[in-house]
N, C-alpha and C positions, 0 to 999 in steps of 0.2 A: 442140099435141099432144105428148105423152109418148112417149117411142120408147126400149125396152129392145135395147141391143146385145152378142150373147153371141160374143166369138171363140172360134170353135172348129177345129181343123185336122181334115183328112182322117186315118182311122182306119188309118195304115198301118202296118204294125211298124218301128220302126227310126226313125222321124220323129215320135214321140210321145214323150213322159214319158221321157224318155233318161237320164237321175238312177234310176229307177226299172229302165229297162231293162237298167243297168249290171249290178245288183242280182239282178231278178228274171229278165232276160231280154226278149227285143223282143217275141216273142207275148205272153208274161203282162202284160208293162205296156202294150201295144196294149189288150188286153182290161181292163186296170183303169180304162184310159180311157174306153174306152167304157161302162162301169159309171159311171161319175162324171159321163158327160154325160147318161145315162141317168136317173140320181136327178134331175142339177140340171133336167133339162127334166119332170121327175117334179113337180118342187118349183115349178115357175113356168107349170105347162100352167095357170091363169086367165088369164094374162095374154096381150091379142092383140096388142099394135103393138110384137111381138118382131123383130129383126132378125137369121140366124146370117152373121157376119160370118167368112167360112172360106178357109185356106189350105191349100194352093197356089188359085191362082185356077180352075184347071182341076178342080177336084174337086166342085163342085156335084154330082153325081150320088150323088159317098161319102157326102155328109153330107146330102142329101134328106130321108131315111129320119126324123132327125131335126125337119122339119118337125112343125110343130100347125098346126091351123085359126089364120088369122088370122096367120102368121109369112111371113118371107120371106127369100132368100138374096139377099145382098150379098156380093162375093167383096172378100178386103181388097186392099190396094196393095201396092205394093213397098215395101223399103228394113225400117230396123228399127223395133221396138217402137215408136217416139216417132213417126215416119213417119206407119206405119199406123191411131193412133190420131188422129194428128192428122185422116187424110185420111176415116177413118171421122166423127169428126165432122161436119168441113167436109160430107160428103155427106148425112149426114142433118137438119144445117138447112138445107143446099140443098134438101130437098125440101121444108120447112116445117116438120118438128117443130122445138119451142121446148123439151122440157126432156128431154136425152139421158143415157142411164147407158149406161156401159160396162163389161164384165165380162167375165174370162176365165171359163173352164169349169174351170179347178184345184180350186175349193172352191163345192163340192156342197152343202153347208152352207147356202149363199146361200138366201132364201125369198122368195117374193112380198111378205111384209109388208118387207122389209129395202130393195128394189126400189119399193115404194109410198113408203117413208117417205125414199127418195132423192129421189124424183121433190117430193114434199113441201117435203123442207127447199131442192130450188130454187126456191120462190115466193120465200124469202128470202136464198139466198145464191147468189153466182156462184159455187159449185164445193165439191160433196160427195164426199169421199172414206172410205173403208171401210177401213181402217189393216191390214195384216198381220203377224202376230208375227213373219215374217221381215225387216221392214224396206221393205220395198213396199206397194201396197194392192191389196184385192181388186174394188174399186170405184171408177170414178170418173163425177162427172156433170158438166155445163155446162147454160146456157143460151144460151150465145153459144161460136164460138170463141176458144180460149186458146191459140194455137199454141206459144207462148213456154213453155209447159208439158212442151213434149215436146221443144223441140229442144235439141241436143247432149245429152242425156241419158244419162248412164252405166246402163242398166239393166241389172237381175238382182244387184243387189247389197243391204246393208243400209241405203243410203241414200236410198234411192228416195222414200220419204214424205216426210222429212226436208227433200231439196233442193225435192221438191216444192210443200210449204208455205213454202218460202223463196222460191218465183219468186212465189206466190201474193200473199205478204206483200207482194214488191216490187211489183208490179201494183196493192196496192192492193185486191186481191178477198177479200171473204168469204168463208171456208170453213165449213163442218158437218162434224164429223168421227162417221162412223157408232160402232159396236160392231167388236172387233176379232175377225179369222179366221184358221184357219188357211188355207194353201195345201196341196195335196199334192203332194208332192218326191219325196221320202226313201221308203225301206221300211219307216221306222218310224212316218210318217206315214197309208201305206196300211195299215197294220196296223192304227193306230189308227182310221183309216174305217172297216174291215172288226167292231172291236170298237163301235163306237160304232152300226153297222147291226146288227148284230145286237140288240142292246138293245134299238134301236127294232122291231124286227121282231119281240122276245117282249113288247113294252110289252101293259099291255092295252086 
């Protein structure tokens, strides 16, 4: 089975998009977040064996709302980034799915076809990743656990992909490297969402 994993945090001002909130402030960037998870669940409502993997653990009710037919809430783990993704995999081939992607909710951008053709290139390689022009990726997928991928991990920095296809390399595993995305950080990032929706919204 295929299983799409979207981390998403509770929609609270102050604990969201905080680069942004600097900026714009803590309501306006609560709100652009939710605008952005908004599109991306806009952009993947075909798809059913979605999981929203959400923080704090206690927030299941904030991000409900977010639900589609066919989706379901898994709250994440503790500890950091590398932690959580680890324990997010571990638990969904515990349940039996065989080919997992993981994705945060920053770049809205993402599509079902992007999500299909991840799912895809795991018939042939242990481990798909989705490249970010800041030096991270927007995606990543298995078919098995790769713990060794996430632990002692420096993340939020430019090296992220980098080291990452260096643990890959040393393992021995296969990689697919997607099409590259942006993230949304910056003010100048949401600006650009904001220009780049609009376009789409007077396309005909």
């Amino acid at each position: 089975m295929c299983r799409l994993i979207i981390f998403v945090k509770a929609p609270r001002p102050g604990k969201v998009k905080t680069r942004l909130a600097a900026v714009l402030g803590e309501t306006v960037a609560c709100a652009a977040y939710c605008r952005m998870v908004a599109v991306l669940r806009g952009r993947l409502s075909s798809l059913n064996t979605v999981s929203l993997c959400f923080s704090p653990p206690e927030a299941a009710e904030e991000v409900r709302l977010w639900l589609q037919a066919g989706w379901d809430l898994v709250p994440q783990s503790a500890g950091d980034l590398g932690e959580r993704l680890k324990d997010a995999f571990a638990g969904a081939f515990a349940r039996g799915d065989r080919r997992v992607v993981i994705i945060g909710s920053d770049s809205p951008a993402i599509t079902q076809g992007d999500i299909e053709l991840a799912w895809t290139a795991l018939n042939s390689h242990e481990i798909v990743l989705g490249p970010a022009r800041d030096g991270g990726y927007w995606l990543i997928g298995l078919r098995q656990p790769q713990p060794q991928l996430f632990q002692n991990m420096v993340w939020s920095t430019p090296k992220v992909l980098r080291e990452t296809l260096e643990r890959a390399s040393a393992s021995g595993l296969s990689v697919k490297l997607l099409h590259e995305l942006d993230d949304i950080d910056t003010a100048a990032d949401w600006e650009q969402f904001l220009r780049d929706e609009a376009k789409n919204d007077g396309a005909p």
